[in-house]
N, C-alpha and C positions, 0 to 999 in steps of 0.2 A: 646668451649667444647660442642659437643653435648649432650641432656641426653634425655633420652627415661622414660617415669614415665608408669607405669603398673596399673589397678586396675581390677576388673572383667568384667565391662562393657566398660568402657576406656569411661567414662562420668562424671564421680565426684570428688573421690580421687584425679583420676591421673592428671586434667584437672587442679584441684587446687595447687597440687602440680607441674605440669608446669608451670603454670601462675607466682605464686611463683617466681621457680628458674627463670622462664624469664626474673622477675622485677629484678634479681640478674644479668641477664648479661646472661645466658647459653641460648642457641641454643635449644629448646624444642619440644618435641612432648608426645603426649599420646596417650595410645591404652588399649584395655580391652586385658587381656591375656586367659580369658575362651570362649571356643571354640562355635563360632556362636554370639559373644562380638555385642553391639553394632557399635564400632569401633573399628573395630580387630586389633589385631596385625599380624603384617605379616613381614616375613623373611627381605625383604629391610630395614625395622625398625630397625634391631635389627642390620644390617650391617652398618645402618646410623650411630646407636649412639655408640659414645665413653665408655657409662655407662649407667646402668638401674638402675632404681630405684622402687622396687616393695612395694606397700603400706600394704601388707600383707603375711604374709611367705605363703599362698596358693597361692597365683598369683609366686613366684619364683619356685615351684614345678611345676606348670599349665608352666612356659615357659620353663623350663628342660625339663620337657615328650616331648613338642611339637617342642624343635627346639634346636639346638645345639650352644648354647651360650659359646664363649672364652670370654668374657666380664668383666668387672666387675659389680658384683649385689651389691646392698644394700638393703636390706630389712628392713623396717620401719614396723608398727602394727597402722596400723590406721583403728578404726572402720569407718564405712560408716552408713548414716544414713537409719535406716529402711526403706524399698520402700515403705510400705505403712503408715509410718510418710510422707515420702518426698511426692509422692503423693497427700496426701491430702494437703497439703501445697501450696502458689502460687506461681508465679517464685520470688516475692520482697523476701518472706520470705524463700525462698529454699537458694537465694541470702545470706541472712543475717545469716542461720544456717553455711552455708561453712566458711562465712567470721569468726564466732563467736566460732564455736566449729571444723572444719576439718581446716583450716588454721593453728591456731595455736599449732593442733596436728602434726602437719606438720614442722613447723619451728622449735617446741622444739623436735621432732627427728632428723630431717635433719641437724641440727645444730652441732652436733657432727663429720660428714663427708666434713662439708665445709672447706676449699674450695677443690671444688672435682678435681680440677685439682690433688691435692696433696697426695688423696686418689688414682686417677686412677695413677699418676704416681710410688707411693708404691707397687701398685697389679701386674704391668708390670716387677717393680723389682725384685716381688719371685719368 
């Protein structure tokens, strides 16, 4: 199953929340869905994956206005840490705030959708 993760930069959230479902077995990618993203999302992304998974209901609007998804979405609520928290911060400790407070914002939302083969095959249903 592939899964495509969303955040606005396509650098934190989303990167955390692939790695994640990677270690779970699923095919991943991540991309920022706000326009000029550091790693954007783009059309072939969204053709590659079987499901998206967006970390915040603004990144799910940001990829309707900008592209025409038959997909299934999931939308989670995961804050991201302030740029100019994360910034000042080093890569050890940028490392260990993902691991300590966006991971496991991660697992207990996403937790409810797994396994998403089960979720995509219900949404194909209606």
């Amino acid at each position: 199953m592939r899964v495509l993760c969303l955040c606005s930069e396509g650098a934190n959230r989303s990167r955390v929340c692939a790695n994640y479902l990677s270690s779970l077995g699923y095919e991943t990618r991540y991309r920022g869905a706000r326009e000029g993203a550091r790693n954007p999302l783009k059309d072939g992304d969204i053709k590659w994956a079987d499901v998206i998974i967006c970390t915040r209901p603004k990144h799910a609007r940001m990829l309707m206005e900008r592209f025409e998804v038959r997909k299934p979405i999931i939308i989670l609520d995961i804050s991201d840490v302030p740029k100019e928290i994360r910034e000042s911060l080093s890569e050890e400790n940028v490392r260990l705030v993902e691991e300590k407070i966006l991971l496991p914002q991660i697992k207990k939302q996403i937790s409810q959708w797994l396994p998403l083969e089960e979720y995509v095959k219900k949404w194909k249903e209606k």
